[in-house]
C-alpha positions, 0 to 999 in steps of 0.5 A, a space after each residue: 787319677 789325673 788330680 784328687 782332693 778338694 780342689 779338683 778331682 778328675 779321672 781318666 778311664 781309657 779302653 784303647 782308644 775310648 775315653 771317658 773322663 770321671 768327674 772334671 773339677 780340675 780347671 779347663 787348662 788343668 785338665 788338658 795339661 794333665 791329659 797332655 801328661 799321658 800324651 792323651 789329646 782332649 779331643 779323643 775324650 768320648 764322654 764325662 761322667 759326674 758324680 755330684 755338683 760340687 764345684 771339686 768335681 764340675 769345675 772344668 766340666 761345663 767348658 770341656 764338654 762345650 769346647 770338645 763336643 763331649 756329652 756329659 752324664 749326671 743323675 737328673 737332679 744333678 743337672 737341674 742344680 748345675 748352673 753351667 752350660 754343657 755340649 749335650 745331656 746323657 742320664 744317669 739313673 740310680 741302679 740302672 746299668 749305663 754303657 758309655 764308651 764301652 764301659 757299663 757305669 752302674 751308679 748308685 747313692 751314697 751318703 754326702 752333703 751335696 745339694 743334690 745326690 751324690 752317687 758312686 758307680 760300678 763301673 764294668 770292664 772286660 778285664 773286670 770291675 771298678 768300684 769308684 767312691 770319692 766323696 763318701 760319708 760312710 761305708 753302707 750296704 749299698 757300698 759293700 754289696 756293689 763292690 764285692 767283686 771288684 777287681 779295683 776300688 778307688 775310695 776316699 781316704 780324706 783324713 785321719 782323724 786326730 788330724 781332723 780334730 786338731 786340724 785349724 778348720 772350724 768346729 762346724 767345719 770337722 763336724 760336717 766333714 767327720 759326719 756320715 755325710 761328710 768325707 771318709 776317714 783313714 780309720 773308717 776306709 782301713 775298717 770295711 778293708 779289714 771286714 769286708 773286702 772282697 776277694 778279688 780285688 788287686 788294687 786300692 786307689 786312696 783318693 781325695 785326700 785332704 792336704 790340712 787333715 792328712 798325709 799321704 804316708 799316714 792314709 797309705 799306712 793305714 791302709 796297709 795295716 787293714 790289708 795285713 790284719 785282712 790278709 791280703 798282703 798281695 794287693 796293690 796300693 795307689 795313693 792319689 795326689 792333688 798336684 799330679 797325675 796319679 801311677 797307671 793302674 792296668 787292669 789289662 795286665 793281670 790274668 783275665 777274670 773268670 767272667 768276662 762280658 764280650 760286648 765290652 771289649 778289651 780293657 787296655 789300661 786305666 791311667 788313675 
């Protein structure tokens, strides 16, 4: 994760030499720096994948893609609220498999407050799935049955709720952000952790935290506690940061899943 929260989110997924970028709402200048961080130039970015048109997510994207030649890829109804200008177009179907740079994206809707869908994606690997969520209101079916069989999720983990409710914002506010809708909460995220989680996952990244309605030590514990009650002490956490690129998660180092797609190739590493 190169930066998550409420004022820019973006994400770099990297398989040797092939580069795609998740989302783009950090700033054009932002984005590179943070990308020069990894010693990864801008120019060796391949594609940007979106997941809705919230301005945390699309900020740098129109210029990055103008300025590099980068394709980016959006549902159809996503790019007909964008009011931005882009290099080129990919689409993006809901529950149709995409390759992008090696990587399939399987995007699918999930529940959140954007003018047009908002969508997470399964995302396959050679070195195994990634299940992606960062703007979700809840956790639905559609969520549970695609990342069953992940390897790494990155799901929202935006506030807790105490804080929500004793938060400054508007009661509109907490109302919009605590509905299904809205963002996901500490409690509800540790909730699917603790039922639903799939065995074959090694690593949660908590993402889009809010930095008024929760902290990273709380999201992480509770986290943790979920894990625990689930017996699964053995996975990995990664808490996201809005200010800083996020540890590398390297899917490439663990033992190989026991069905590998060849036409992807190799994952080498996934710098979150």
């Amino acid at each position: 994760m190169l930066g998550s929260g409420s004022a820019g989110n973006a994400t770099l997924l990297e398989d040797g030499g092939r580069r795609v970028l998740i989302d783009v709402g950090l700033s054009y200048r932002e984005v590179t720096r943070r990308l020069a961080e990894l010693d990864v130039p801008p120019e060796t970015i391949a594609g940007v994948v979106i997941t809705h048109a919230h301005g945390d997510h699309t900020r740098g994207a129109g210029l990055f893609s103008r300025r590099h030649g980068v394709p980016v890829h959006t549902t159809p109804a996503t790019r007909e609220v964008w009011d931005d200008e882009v290099s080129s177009w990919g689409e993006l179907a809901c529950d149709e498999p995409t390759d992008i740079c090696g990587f399939r994206f399987t995007p699918f809707e999930v529940l959140h407050d954007a003018d047009a869908e908002t969508v997470a994606f399964r995302i396959e690997t050679a070195d195994g799935t990634i299940g992606y969520a960062t703007d979700v209101g809840c956790v639905t079916a559609d969520v549970r049955s695609n990342f069953s069989d992940c390897r790494v999720l990155v799901m929202e983990s935006n506030h807790a709720t105490d804080l929500l409710q004793v938060g400054p914002y508007a009661r509109s506010t907490k109302a919009r952000i605590a509905g299904t809708r809205g963002h996901l909460s500490n409690e509800s995220l540790a909730g699917y952790l603790r039922d639903h989680l799939g065995r074959s996952v090694r690593c949660v990244v908590l993402a889009h935290l809010s930095r008024v309605n929760n902290v990273p030590e709380l999201a992480e514990m509770t986290c943790r506690e979920a894990l625990e009650a689930r017996g699964r002490e053995d996975v990995r956490i990664v808490v996201s940061r809005q200010d800083r690129v996020a540890e590398t998660v390297d899917l490439a180092a663990w033992p190989a899943p026991a069905h590998v797609a060849p036409a992807l190739g190799r994952q080498a590493s996934l710098p979150f």
